[in-house]
N, C-alpha and C positions, 0 to 999 in steps of 0.2 A: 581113805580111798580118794585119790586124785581124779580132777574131772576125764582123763582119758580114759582110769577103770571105767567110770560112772558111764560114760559114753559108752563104752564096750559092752557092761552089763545088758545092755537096749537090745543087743544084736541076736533077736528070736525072729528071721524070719523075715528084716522087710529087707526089700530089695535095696539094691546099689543103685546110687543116683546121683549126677550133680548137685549140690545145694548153694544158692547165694545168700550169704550173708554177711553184714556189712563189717568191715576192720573197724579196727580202734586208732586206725593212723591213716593217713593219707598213703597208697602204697606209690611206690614208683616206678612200678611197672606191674602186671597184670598178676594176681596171682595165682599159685600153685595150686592145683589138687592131685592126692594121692588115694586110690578106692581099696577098700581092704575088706577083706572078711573072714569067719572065723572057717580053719582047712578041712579038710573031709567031708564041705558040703557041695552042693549043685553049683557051677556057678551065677545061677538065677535067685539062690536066694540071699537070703540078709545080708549088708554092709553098712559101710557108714564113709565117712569121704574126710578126707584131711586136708586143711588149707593153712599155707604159709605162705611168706614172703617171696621165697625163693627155694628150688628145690633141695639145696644143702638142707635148708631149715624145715622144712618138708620131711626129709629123710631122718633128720635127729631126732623130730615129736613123732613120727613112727618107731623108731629104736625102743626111744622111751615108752610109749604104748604097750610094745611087746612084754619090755621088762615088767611092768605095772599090772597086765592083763591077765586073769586066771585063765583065759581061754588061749587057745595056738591060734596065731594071724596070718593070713599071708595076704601079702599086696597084690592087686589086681590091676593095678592100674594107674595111668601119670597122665595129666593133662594138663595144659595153660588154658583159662581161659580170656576172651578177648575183653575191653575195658570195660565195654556196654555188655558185656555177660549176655549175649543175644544168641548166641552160638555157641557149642562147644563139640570136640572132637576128644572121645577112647573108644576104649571096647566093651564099656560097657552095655546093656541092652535093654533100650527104652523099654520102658513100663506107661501104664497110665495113670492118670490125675489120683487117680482114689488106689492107686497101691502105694503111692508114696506119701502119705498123710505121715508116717512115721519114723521116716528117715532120717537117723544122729546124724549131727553137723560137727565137726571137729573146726575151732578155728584156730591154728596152734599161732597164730600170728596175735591177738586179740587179747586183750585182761581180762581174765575171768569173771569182772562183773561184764563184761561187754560179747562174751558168748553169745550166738545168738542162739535161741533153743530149740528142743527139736520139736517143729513143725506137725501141727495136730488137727485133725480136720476141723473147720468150723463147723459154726449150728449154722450161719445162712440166716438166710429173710425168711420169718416166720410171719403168717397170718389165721385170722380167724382165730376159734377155739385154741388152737396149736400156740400159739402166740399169748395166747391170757395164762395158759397151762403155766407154759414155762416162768414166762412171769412170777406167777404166784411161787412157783416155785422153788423160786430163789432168796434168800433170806437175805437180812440188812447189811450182814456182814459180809456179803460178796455183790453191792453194790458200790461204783465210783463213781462219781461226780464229778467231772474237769472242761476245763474250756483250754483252748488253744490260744496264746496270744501274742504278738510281735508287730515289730516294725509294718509299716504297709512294704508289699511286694517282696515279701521275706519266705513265703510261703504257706500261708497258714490254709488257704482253703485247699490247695494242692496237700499238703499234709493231713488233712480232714478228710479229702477225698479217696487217699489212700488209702486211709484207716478204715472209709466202709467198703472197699473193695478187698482188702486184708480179709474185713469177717464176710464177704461174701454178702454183704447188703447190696452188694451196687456189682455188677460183671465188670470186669475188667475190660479196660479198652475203653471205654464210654467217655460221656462226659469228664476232662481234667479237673473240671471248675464244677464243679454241680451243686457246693454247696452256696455258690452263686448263684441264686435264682433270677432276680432282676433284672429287668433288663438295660436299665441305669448300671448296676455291677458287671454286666457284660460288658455293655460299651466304653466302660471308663477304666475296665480293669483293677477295681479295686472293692473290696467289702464294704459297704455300706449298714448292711443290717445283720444281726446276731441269727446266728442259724443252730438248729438244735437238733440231733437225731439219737437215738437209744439203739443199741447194737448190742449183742452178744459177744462174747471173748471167751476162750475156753484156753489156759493157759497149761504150759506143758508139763509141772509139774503135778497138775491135777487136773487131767483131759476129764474127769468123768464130770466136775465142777464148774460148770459154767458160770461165767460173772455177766452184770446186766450193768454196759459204761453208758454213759450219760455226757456226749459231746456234744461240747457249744463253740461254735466256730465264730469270730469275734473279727471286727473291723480294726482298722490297726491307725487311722488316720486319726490326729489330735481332736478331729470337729465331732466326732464320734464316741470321745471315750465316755458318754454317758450309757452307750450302751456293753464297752467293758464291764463300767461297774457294776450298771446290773444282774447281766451274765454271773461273773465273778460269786454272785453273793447267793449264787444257786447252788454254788462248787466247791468241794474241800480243797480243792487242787487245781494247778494249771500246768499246762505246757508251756515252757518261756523259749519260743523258737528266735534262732538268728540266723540268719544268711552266713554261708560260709566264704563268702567273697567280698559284702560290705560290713561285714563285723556288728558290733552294737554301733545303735541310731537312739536318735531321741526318744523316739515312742516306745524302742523297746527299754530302757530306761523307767519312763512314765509305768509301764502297765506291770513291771517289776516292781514299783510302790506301792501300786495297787494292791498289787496279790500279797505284800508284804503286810500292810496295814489291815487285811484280811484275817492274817493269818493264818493266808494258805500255805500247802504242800507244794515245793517246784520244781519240777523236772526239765532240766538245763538241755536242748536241743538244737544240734548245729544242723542245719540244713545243706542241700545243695554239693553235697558233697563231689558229686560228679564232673562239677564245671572245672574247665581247667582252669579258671581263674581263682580256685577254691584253697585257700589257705587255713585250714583245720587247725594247726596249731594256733596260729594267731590267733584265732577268732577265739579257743580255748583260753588261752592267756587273758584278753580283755575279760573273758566271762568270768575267768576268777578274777581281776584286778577289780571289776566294776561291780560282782556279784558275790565273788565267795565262792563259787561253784569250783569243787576240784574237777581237773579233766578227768578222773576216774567214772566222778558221775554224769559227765556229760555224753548223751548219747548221738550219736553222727547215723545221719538218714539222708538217703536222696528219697526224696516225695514221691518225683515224676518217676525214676525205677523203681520204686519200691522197694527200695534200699533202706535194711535196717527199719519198717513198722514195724516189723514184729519185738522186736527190741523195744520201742514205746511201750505196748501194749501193754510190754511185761511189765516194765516200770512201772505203768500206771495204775498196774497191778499190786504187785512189789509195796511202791511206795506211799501209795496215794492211801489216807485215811479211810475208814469206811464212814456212813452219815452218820451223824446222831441220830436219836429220838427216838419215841417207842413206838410202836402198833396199838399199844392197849392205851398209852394215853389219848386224852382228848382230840378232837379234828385239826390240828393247824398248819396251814398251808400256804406260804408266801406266791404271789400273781406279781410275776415279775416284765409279762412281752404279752401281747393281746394284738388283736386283728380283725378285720370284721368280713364277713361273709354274706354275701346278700342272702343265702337263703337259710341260712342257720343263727345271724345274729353274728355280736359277740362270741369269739375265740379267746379263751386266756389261755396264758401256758401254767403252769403253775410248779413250784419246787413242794413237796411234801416235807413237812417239818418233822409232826406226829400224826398217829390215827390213820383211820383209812376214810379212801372216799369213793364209794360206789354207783353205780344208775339207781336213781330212784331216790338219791337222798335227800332232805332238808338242809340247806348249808344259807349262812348268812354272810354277807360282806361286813368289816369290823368297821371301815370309814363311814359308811353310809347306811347300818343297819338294816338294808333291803336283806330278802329272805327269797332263795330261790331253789328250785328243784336242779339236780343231777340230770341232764338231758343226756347227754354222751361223757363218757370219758376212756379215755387212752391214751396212748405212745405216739413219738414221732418217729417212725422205724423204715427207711426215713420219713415219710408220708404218715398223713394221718390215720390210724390203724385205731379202732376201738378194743378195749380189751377189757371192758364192766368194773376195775378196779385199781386203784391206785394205795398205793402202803407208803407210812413212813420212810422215807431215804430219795423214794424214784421220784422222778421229772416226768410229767406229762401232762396231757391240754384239756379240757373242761366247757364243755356247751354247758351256760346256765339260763337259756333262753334271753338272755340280755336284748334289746332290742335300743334301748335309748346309749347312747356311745360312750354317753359321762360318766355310767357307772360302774365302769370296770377301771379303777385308779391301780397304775401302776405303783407297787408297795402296799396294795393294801393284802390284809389278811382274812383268809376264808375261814370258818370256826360251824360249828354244829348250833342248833337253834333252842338245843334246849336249856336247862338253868344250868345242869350238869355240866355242861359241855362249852360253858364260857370258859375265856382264858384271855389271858394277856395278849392284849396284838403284838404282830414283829415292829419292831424301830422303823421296817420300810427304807426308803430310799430319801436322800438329800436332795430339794429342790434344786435343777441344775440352773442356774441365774444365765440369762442368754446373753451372749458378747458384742452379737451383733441383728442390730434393728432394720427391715424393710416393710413397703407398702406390697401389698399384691392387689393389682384390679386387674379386673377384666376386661376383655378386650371390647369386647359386646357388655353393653350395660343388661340386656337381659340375660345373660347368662348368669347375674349375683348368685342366684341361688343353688344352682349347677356347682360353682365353685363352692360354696360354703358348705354343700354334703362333701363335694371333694376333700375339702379342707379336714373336716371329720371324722372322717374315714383315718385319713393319710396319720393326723395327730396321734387317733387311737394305736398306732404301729408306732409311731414316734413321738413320746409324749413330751420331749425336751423341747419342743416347741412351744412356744406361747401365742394366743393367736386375740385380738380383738377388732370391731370393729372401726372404720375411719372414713371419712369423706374426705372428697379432696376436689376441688373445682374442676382444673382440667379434665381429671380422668372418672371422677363421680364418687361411687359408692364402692367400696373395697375393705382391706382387711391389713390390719396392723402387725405384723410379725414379729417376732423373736428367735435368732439360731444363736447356734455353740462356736461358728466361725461363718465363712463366707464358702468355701467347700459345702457346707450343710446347707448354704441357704441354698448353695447352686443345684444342689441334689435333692432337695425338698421342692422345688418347682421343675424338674425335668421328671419328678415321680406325677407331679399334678399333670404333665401335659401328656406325658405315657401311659399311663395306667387310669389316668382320670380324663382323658378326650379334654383337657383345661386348655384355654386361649388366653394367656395373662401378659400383663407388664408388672413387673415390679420398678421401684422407683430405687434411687442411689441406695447405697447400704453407708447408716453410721452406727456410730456408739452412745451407750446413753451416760450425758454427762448430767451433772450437779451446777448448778445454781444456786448465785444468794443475791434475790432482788432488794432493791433498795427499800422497800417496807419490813424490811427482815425475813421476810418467810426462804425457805429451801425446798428446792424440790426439783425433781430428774426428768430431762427434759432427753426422750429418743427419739425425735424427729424435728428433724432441719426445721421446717417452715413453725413450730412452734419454738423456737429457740428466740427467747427476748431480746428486745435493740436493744444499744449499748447504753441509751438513755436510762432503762429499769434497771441495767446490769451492773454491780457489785464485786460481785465475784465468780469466776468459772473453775470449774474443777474437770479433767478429766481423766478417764482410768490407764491407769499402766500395769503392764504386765514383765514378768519376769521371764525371758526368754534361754530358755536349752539352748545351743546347738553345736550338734557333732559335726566335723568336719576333717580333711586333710587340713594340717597344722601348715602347709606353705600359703593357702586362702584366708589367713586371719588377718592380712593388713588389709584386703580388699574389703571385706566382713566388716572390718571396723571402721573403714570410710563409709560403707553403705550405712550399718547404723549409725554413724556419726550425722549423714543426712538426714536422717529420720529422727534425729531428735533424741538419741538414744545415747547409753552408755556401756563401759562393760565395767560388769561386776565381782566376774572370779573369770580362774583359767586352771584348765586343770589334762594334764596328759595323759590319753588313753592307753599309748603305748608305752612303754617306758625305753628309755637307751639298751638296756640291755635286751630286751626284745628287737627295736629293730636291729644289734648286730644278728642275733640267730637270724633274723629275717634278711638279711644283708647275705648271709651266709649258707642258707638255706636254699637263697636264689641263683648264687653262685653255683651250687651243687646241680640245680635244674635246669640248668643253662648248659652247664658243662656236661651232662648227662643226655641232653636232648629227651626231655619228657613226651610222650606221645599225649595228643587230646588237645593239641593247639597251640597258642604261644601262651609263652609265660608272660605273666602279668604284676608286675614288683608293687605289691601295698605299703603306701607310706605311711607314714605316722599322722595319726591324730588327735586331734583336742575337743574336749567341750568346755565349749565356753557360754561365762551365763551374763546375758544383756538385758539392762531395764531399759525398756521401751514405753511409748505411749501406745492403748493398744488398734485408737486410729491407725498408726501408721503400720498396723502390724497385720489388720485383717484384710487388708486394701492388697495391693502387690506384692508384698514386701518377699513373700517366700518364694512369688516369682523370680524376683529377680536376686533372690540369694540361690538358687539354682544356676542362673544364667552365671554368676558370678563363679559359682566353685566347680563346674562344668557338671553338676547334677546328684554331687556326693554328697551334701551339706544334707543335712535334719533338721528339723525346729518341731520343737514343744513348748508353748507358755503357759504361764495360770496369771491369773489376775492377784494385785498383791496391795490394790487400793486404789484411792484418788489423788493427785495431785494439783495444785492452780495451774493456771494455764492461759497464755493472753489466747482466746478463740475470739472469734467474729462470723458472723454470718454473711454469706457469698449468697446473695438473690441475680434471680438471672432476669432482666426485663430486654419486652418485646412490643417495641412503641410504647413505652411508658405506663406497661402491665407486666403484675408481678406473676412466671412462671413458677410457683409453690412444686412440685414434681422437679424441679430443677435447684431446689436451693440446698445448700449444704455446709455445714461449719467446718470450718479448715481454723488453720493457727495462721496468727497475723500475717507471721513473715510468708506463711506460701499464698497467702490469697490474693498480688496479684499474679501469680503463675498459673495460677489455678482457673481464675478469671478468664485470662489470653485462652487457656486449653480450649476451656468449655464455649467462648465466643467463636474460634476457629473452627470449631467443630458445630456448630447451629448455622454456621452460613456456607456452611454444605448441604442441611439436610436441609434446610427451610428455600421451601420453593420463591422467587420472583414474584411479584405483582404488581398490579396496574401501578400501585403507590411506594412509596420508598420505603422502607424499612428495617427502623434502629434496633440492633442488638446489645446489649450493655449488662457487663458483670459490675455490681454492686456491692458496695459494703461499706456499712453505716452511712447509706445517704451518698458517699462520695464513688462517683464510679471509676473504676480501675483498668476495665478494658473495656474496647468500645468498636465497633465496624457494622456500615451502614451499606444495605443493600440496595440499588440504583433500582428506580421502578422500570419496568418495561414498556417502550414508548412505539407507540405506533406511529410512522410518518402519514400524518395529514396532508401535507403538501401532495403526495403523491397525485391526488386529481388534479393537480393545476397544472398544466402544459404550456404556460404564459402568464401577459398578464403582469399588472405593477405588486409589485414587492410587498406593498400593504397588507393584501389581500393573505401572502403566506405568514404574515405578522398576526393578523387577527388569528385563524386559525391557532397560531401556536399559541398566544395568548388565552382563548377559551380552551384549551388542550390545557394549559399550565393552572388555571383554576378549579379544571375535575379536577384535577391531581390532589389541588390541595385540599379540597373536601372530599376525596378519598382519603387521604389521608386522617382526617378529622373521625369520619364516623367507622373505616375501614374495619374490619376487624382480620387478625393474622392467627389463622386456625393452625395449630402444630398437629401434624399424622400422626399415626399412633405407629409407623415406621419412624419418624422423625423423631420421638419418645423413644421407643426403642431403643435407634442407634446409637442415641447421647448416653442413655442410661447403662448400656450394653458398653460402652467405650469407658464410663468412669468407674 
């Protein structure tokens, strides 16, 4: 039986309807549908709808139908519809929302894994009782676990977003972005933090079988992928989304290893199909050169119309593993994201390994053997939903009355308290080592303590942070950081100032480098003003990293001046596209040109390369991605990892102000930039630093001999002024007593720097 029997078999009864759903090729002009149903009935009841290319093509998968079909057809009906499927015009006769839950979709244009199916009512947003029922009701074997993950700005929350509007978690129309919460992820347009919501799916082959999916919506920027991993390790499966207009990028690269080193299930997803800028085969082509993925399994979805989720679903259905683990064995439960609530405490989320965990339980943490009661547990559907029980397989969040913030460690494992009921902990997660070091102080010194709950709080959501404490003269008492780039450290203090009322400065951002003092010892020195003179200093070491980046292949000479300035090199090269791709792509274009495609102008993608650069990773977390954007007009990627230490001639740049050292302003550069570096930072202090009565020296420094220099004239008030006459003397003494303040202001003067004046230099470097 061919899928047109199979499709025809359906036909008891539902009505005749448009259906959209999405081809398996890029069409080039809008396509066909043909309404059919079986003859001698009403024409109100049952049909099914056929789509093709074109209506030749159209006409021959109906031919073949009739041949194929045990029942008599006759066609009802022929329509085009338009590209945004927003409208359509036959004769047919609208129905409503809940008679068409069961309408066959015929796609005769499409491969039959790329069908899409027939359309089945959802379960919808359940709560209360109704919502634990179901739950429970569903066994391990029809639970999935997957997270979504790609390039930044590729689609992924838009694609999440669809999926709980698919099952009726969320109404249509709403929020695009919703699994954005933030309000940093608003403003910036980009995921920041790992989002997780439980939804129901009722797939067409067995409507009566609900499944319980388990989506974790993932950041896609390199400073983040600590929270990939952890997602990831909740999940059998992923979704590997690509933009169907920028092709594969670095990250998506990066978070393909990820899920491979996993040994997850991958489900290949081109997005964005709708733009006209959207080149589907291309982008198919790179996924197999760079992935393996046949274009058969690759599924094509627009996000924003709703194009082809339901196709996802299926897959994730289809393909995606069920969990391991048992119900009857022992408690164990990986605490993978945590949060804190002022009036409930600690939030963990937690993945279920084995066993169950109910309200009222005894449950112990494995790192820190504390013992604690079951206060709430439930789903995130999408919100927090209580539902008294969790089983082996499912994802959901855990009140254990926590009140102190330290004890919920991200990787640790949840286990029962009795003898019985011990078990191996999970492996947990891999310390992520931070790349890049700042100071945070406060703006107001009474606020320390205001920021240090802030700080608490914010870590417990993002544990990749490392935090201690630090004094420092000019600015007082503050806090020692750690981030995964400079993006995270930016987005780690715009979360303290938004969400935490925080008034801060942070001080320059560096790397932590290696030392070998002259008594023998070593040891890692991440802040400037602690970096030894060159008198103790031996040897200096600091880190490099190994740089991705994807690009148009005509931007690689520029590419490789930029990092030729930075001190860098390249190490391999390697072609995304191959020749024989761009001719079909040469020729393809040709075709769209000369056809005059509707949906805007055509857009010719060139060929690109990734190429892989050792850098140092100074010069990498500082500007450098800015300005490899500025360079390839916004096409280029980067992804690094760190791949060790190297020597390295550094020095340290001290900034003095009348012959005192500004510590908040010092910073290690490599020899040859520190006098450039020097002129920067001196140009820029005799802007912000206000005039005074006395004159006042600014000078970049290093090792003792200083390298830039500019002296600000004091502000002089005319003394003379009262004299209207009178011998010349008279205006000599005056200036002479004028010229001896001066010089004991200058002696005992002291030159305050604003905390705007801080700011701006720090905010500029």
């Amino acid at each position: 039986m061919n899928s047109f029997t199979r499709c025809a078999s359906h036909l008891r009864g539902a009505p005749v309807r448009p259906c959209f759903s999405q081809p398996a090729r890029t069409l080039r002009s809008p396509p066909v549908y043909v309404g059919f149903q079986r003859r001698g009935v009403s024409p109100l009841s049952g049909g099914a709808i056929c789509r093709a290319d074109s209506r030749l093509s159209c006409v021959h998968s109906y031919r073949r139908l009739l041949r194929s079909s045990p029942v008599s057809l006759r066609a009802t009906s022929c329509f085009r519809l338009s590209a945004t499927a927003a409208s359509y015009s036959s004769t047919t006769t609208k129905k409503s929302e809940d008679d068409w839950n069961t309408t066959p979709v015929i796609d005769a244009g499409a491969a039959p894994e790329h069908r899409s199916a027939v359309p089945v009512k959802p379960v919808g947003r359940l709560s209360g009782d109704l919502l634990a029922k179901v739950i429970s009701s569903i066994p391990r074997e029809r639970v999935r676990n997957f997270a979504v993950i790609a390039h930044v700005d590729h689609g992924k929350s838009s694609l999440s977003t669809a999926i709980l509007e698919q099952t009726d978690i969320l109404q249509a129309g709403g929020d695009p972005l919703y699994t954005d919460k933030l309000q940093v992820e608003k403003e910036r347009g980009i995921t920041v933090k790992s989002q997780t919501a439980s939804l129901f799916f009722r797939h067409p082959a067995h409507p009566n079988q609900p499944y319980l999916l388990n989506l974790i919506d993932t950041p896609g920027h390199v400073d983040f992928s600590y929270e990939v991993s952890r997602s990831l390790s909740a999940c059998e499966g992923a979704v590997l989304l690509v933009d169907a207009s920028k092709g594969v990028q670095a990250q998506t690269m990066a978070n393909f290893l990820k899920a491979f080193e996993l040994d997850l299930s991958l489900i290949p997803v081109v997005n964005k199909i709708d733009l006209p800028s959207a080149d589907v085969p291309r982008v198919c082509r790179q996924m197999f050169a760079a992935f393996d993925f046949p274009e058969r399994d690759i599924v094509r979805v627009s996000a924003k119309n709703g194009v082809g989720v339901q196709d996802v679903l299926c897959s994730v259905v289809d393909r995606l593993p069920p969990p391991a683990g048992s119900e009857e064995a022992p408690l164990r439960a990986l605490l993978f994201d945590s949060w804190y609530d002022r009036h409930r405490g600690v939030i963990s989320l937690v993945r279920m390994i084995d066993g169950r965990m109910q309200h009222g339980d005894q449950v112990k943490m494995a790192a820190t053997q504390n013992t604690y009661t079951v206060q709430t547990v439930g789903v995130l559907h999408p919100e927090q939903t209580p539902t008294g029980l969790l089983r082996a397989g499912q994802v959901g969040y855990v009140v254990l009355g926590m009140k102190d913030r330290g004890e919920a460690l991200v990787g640790d494992t949840l286990m029962g308290v009795e003898e019985h009921q011990q078990v191996e902990p999970l492996p947990g997660f891999a310390a992520q080592k931070p790349m890049v070091f700042a100071g945070i102080f406060p703006e107001d010194s009474g606020e320390l303590n205001s920021l240090n709950v802030a700080i608490q709080k914010l870590t417990l959501n993002d544990p990749s942070v490392t935090v201690r404490r630090e004094s420092n003269g000019p600015l007082g008492a503050g806090f020692h950081c750690g981030f995964l780039g400079l993006l995270h450290m930016d987005v780690f203090m715009q979360r303290l100032e938004q969400e935490h009322g925080a008034s801060l400065i942070a001080t320059a951002p560096t790397v932590p480098y290696r030392v070998l003092l002259r008594d023998g010892t070593e040891r890692e020195v991440d802040n400037a003003a602690d970096f030894p003179s060159p008198a103790d200093l031996t040897q200096c070491s600091e880190p490099w990293v190994e740089c991705k980046v994807v690009m148009p292949t005509k931007y690689l000479q520029d590419v490789a001046q930029l990092v030729m300035e930075r001190r860098g090199h390249q190490l391999d090269q390697e072609r995304l596209d191959d020749s024989e791709d761009n001719d079909v792509q040469g020729s393809d274009l040709a075709a769209r040109q000369s056809a005059g495609t509707e949906g805007g102008d055509v857009v010719q993608h060139e060929a690109r390369s990734v190429v892989t650069y050792a850098m140092p990773l100074g010069e990498v977390v500082v500007d450098f991605y800015d300005h490899l954007k500025q360079l390839t007009a916004g096409y280029a990627s980067l992804d690094y990892e760190e791949t060790g230490y190297e020597p390295a001639e550094l020095v340290k740049l001290e900034i003095h102000v009348n012959q005192e050292v500004v510590p908040p302003l010092s910073l290690v550069v490599h020899r040859e930039k520190a006098i450039a570096h020097g002129r920067k930072l001196v140009n820029k202090l005799k802007e912000v630093i206000s005039r005074d009565l006395f004159q006042i020296q600014i000078q970049a420094v290093v090792g003792g001999k200083v390298v830039a220099s500019h002296r600000l004239s004091a502000l002089r008030k005319d003394v003379t002024a009262k004299c209207y006459g009178g011998d010349v003397t008279r205006k000599m003494k005056l200036r002479a007593a004028q010229k001896e303040g001066k010089k004991r202001m200058r002696t005992f003067g002291k030159v305050r720097l604003s905390q705007e004046a801080f700011f701006t230099v720090l905010k500029t470097r």
